[in-house]
C-alpha positions as CSV (number, residue, x, y, z in Angstrom):
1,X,0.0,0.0,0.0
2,X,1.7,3.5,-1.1
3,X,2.8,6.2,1.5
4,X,2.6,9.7,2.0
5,X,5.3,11.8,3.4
6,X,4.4,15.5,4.0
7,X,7.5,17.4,4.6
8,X,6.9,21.3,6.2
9,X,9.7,23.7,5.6
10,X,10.0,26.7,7.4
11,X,12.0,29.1,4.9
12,X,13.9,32.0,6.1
13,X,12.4,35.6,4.7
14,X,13.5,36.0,1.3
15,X,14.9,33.1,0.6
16,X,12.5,31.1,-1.3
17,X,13.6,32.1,-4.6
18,X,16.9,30.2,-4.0
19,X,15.3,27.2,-1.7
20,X,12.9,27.1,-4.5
21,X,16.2,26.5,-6.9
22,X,17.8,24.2,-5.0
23,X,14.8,22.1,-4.6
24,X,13.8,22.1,-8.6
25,X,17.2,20.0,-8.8
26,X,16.4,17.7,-6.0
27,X,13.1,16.9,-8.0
28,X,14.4,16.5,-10.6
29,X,16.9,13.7,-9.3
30,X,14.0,12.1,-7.7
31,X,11.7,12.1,-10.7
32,X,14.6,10.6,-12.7
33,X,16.2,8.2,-10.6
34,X,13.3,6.7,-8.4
35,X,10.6,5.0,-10.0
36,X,9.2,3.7,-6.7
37,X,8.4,7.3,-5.9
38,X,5.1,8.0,-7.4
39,X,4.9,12.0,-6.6
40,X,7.0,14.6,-5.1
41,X,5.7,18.3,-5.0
42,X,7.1,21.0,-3.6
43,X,4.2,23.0,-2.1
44,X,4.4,27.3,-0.9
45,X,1.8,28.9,1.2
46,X,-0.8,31.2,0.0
47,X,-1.1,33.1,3.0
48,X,2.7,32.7,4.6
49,X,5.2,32.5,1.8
50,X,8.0,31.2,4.0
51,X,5.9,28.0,4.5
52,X,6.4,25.1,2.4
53,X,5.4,21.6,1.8
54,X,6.3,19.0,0.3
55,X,4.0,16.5,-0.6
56,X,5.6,13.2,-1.6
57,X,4.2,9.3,-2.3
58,X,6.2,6.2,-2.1
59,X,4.9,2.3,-3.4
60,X,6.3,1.5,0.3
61,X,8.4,2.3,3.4
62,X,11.4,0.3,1.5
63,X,11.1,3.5,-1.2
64,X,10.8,6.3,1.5
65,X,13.8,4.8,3.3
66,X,16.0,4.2,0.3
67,X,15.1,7.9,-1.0
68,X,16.8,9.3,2.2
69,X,20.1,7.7,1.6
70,X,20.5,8.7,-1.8
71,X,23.7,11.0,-2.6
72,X,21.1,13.5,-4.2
73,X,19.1,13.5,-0.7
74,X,21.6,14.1,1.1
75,X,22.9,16.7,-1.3
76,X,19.8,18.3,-0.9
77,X,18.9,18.3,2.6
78,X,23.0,20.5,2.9
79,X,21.8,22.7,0.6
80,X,18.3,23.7,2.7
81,X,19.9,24.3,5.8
82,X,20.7,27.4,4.7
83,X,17.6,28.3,3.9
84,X,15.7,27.1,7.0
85,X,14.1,29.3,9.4
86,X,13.4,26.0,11.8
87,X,13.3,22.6,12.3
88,X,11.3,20.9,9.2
89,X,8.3,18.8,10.4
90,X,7.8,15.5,8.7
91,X,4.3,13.1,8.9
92,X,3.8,10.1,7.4
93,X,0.4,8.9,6.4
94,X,-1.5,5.2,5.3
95,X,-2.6,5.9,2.0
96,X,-6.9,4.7,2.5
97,X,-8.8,2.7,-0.2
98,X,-7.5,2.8,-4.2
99,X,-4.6,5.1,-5.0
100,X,-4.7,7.7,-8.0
101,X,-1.6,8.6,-8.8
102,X,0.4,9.8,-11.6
103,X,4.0,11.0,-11.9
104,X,4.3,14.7,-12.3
């Protein structure tokens, strides 16, 4: 049964541009390298623009583990930190009944 990992990223004051950046490449590593990962979206507040979320669904646990050890991951996650305004907040979710999903 697929996951869902929702990711929320505090992002310093003007600094989304550049997180925004750096996280285009990320996706794009993820999108290209991890078929198990059916959808990863980055996410920005409409009301608070420093708030952001990432939305992402795996086939399984195996996936979401094996994402985070990835050199592009970890790449990634040294990158944010300077764009972090706190700790990031991460849920993980049962997906309920049939899954529609589609790689965007």
């Amino acid at each position: 049964m697929p996951v869902v990992l929702i990711a929320e990223l505090p992002i310093l004051q003007g600094k989304g541009a550049q997180f925004e950046e750096a996280f285009a490449e990320l996706t794009a590593q993820v999108r290209a390298n991890e078929p198990a990962c059916l959808q990863y979206q980055l996410t920005k507040g409409q009301k608070d623009a420093t708030k952001y979320t990432v939305v992402e669904m795996y086939e399984n646990m195996a996936a979401i583990d094996a994402h985070g050890k990835t050199s592009w991951f970890k790449a990634g996650s040294k990158k944010f930190g300077a764009f972090l305004a706190g700790k990031p907040k991460v849920l993980l979710f049962d997906t309920v009944g049939e899954v529609a999903a589609a790689r965007l």
